[in-house]
N, C-alpha and C positions, 0 to 999 in steps of 0.2 A: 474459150477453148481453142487449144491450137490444132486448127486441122490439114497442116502442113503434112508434104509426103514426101518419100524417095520417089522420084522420079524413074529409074532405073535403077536394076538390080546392079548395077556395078556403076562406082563413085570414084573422083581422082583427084588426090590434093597435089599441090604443085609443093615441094620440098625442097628447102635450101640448109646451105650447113656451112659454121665460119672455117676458114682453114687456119694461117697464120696469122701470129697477134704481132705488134710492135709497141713500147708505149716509151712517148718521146716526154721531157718536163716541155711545157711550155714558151719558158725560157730559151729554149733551145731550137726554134724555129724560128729563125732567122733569116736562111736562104733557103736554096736547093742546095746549092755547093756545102753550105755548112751541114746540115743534115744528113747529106752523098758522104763527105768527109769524115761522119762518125760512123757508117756503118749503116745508116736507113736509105742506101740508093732506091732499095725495093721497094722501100715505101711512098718514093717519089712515083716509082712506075707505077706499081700495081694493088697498089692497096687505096681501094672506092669507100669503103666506109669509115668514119673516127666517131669516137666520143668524146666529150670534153666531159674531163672528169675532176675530181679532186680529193688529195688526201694530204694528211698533215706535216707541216713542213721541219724538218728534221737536220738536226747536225751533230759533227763529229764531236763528242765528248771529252773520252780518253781513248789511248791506241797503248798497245804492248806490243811489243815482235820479239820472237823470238829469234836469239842469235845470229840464225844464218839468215832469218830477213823472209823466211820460208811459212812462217805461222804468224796470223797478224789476231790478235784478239781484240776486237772494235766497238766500245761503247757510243750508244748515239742518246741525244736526245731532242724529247719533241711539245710541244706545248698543245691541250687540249682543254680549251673554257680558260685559259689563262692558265694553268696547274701543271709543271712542265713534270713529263716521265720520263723515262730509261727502258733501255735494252739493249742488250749485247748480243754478239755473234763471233764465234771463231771460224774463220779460215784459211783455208790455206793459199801459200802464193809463190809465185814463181817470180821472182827477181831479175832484172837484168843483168847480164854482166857487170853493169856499170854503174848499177845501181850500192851503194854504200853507209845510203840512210833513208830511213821513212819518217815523216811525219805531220802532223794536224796540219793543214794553211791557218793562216790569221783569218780571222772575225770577219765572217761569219761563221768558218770554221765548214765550208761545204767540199771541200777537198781534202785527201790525202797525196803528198807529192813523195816523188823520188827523187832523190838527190844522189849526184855525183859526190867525187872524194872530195871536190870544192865546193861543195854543198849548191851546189846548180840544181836550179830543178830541172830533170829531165822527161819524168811522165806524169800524171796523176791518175787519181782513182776519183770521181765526182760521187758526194754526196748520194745523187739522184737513182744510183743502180741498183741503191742497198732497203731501200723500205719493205718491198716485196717480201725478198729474201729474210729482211731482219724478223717481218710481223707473222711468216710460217714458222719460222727458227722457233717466235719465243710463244704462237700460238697467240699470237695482238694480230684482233680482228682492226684496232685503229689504224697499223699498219699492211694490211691485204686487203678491207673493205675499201673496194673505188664508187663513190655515187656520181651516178650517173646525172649530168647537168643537160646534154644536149646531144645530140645523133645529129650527125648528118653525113652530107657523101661530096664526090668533087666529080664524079663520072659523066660526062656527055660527050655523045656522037659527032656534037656542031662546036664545043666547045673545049679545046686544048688544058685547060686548067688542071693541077694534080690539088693534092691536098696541102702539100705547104703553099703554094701560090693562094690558094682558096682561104684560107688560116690567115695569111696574111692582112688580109683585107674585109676580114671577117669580124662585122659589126655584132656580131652576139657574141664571141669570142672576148672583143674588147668592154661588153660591159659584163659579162661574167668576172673579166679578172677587177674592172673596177671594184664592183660589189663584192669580191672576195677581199681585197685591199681594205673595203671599206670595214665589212661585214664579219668576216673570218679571215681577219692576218695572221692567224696561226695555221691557216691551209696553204696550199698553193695547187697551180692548175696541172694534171697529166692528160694528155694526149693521147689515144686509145687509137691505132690505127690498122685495120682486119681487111682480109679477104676472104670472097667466099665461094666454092668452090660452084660450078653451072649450074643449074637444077636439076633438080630429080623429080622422079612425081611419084608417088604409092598410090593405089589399089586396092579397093576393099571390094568384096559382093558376099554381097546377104540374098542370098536364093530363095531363103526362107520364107522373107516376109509379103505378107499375102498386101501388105498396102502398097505395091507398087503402082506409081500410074503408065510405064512401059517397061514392058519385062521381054524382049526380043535379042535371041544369040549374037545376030548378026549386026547388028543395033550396035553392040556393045564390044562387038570386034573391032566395028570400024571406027568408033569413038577412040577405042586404044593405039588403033594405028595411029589414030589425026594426031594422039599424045607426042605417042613414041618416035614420029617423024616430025615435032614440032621444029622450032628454031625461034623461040623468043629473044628478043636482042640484047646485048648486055646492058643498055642503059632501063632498058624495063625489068632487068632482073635486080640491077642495081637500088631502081627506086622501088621497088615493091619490098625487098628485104629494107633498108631505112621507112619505109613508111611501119611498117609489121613491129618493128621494132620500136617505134615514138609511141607507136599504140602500146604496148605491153609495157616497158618501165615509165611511161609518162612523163619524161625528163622536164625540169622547174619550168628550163626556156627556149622551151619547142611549143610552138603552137599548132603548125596546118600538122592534119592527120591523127592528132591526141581525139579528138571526142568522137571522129566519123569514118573511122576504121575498120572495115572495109566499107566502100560506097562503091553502091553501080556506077555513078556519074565518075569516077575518077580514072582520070585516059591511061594510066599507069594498068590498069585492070582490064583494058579492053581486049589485048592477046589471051588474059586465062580467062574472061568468059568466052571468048568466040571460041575456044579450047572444052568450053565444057568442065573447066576444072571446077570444086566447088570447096577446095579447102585453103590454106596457106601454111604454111609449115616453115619455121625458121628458128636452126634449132642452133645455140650461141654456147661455146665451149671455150673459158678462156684457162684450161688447166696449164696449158703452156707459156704461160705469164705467172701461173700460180699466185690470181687473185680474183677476188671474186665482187662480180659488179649487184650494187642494189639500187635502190631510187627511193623514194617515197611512198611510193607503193609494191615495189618488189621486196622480197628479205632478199640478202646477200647468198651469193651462191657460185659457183665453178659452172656449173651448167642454169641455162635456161632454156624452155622451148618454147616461143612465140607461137599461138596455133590459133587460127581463124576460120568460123564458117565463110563459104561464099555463097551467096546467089544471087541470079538478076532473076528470080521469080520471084513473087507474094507466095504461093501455095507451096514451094520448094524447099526442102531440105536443105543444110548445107552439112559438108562430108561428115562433123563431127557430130550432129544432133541423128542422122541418121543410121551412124554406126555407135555411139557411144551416149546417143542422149543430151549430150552436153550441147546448151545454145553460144 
């Protein structure tokens, strides 16, 4: 029998929420400066978590344009168990002035280029932008479903590192793509890289319930002050959102924190016990990439919410079995 209790009539989970997404091909981390150069400076600065993910690798098929060069109609295709598909998409485009012709690059076929009236290429469109976009277009979960291989973060206090330096030199990284090489040559690897916004904490009380073992006002004032005037530091906000998250999609090739998530003994946890918090909250919205992450034990989805009891007692509750039951 569990004869576990609230502790006090009023519980506080610590709540975290992603902000912005980026998602870079693999391929494409090569420097800082290359990366800065397409448009991911911010991702050099400020973005602490990635996921290494994978979805199937795809190329230009056929292309039409319409006349003024302004509507591109773009067939792609992609291979799945060896069995190669299709799907199309139309869009629209905006041409350069000097721009005078469009079309496919040679073999492998992962660009569209613009050409001058001397047929120079001047700009391109890469393969890599179009999956997302093509697998909501036609409603192919092969093309929006990202699985989730690995989490992890680049963030410390003592340690200068961003995420492409970290990526660099990143031994899980390099046998994911082996084994994909090996394993699955019809995938290739994407790059998931999020920010997330400070903590928050929520608040529940149950006045109600007669099994409290301290039910005091003033108790419970000052517990929410200690919250409310916290200041946990980013590299512990950091690691507590990546741990929260290896526990809920269990990604293949993550080991620390898959089976013992949450643990008293873990120093990343030591600011929200001495805080009294007793939940985790980490709630992961990737609408804004419009696709949707799953793992081996997740289904595929746009939103997730990572949600974890806490306690450093035996007989103690943690926030979600006390409000909602749930261990």
């Amino acid at each position: 029998m569990d004869d576990r209790k609230m502790k006090y009539s009023s519980e506080f989970a610590i709540s975290f929420s992603s902000g912005a997404w980026t998602m870079i091909p693999v391929k494409n981390i090569a420097s800082e400066k290359d990366v800065a150069n397409n448009g991911f400076k911010e991702v050099i600065d400020e973005y602490y978590i990635y996921l290494i993910t994978k979805l199937p690798k795809i190329w230009f098929d056929e292309l039409d344009c319409s006349e003024d060069l302004k509507k591109l109609d773009i067939k792609i295709s992609y291979r799945k168990k060896g069995i190669v598909h299709s799907n199309s998409i139309k869009i629209p485009f905006t041409p350069t002035e000097d721009t005078k012709y469009i079309e496919i690059s040679e073999y492998p076929h992962v660009n569209i280029y613009m050409l001058n009236s001397n047929r120079d290429k001047i700009r391109y469109i890469p393969i890599n932008v179009l999956p997302i976009a093509i697998g909501n277009e036609n409603n192919n979960d092969d093309l929006r479903n990202l699985e989730v291989l690995y989490i992890g973060k680049s963030y410390s206090e003592t340690n200068n590192r961003n995420i492409i330096s970290r990526l660099k030199s990143h031994s899980t990284l390099q046998k994911i793509l082996a084994d994909i090489s090996c394993d699955d040559p019809d995938y290739e690897v994407y790059v998931l890289t999020m920010n997330f916004d400070d903590y928050n904490f929520i608040s529940q009380v149950n006045g109600m319930n007669e099994n409290i073992e301290i039910d005091n006002r003033d108790l419970n004032i000052d517990r929410f002050n200690s919250i409310y005037e916290s200041d946990i530091s980013k590299e512990t906000q950091v690691s507590i959102v990546e741990a929260a998250m290896i526990k809920y999609f269990q990604p293949k090739y993550n080991k620390i924190y898959k089976d013992n998530f949450p643990n008293k003994s873990y120093k990343i946890l030591e600011d929200v016990f001495a805080l009294d918090f007793t939940g985790v909250i980490v709630n992961i919205n990737s609408d804004n990439l419009y696709c949707r992450l799953f793992s081996e034990v997740v289904e595929p989805s746009e939103n997730h919410s990572c949600v974890f009891n806490l306690s450093n007692e035996d007989k103690r509750q943690g926030f979600f079995e006390a409000f909602y039951n749930t261990k």
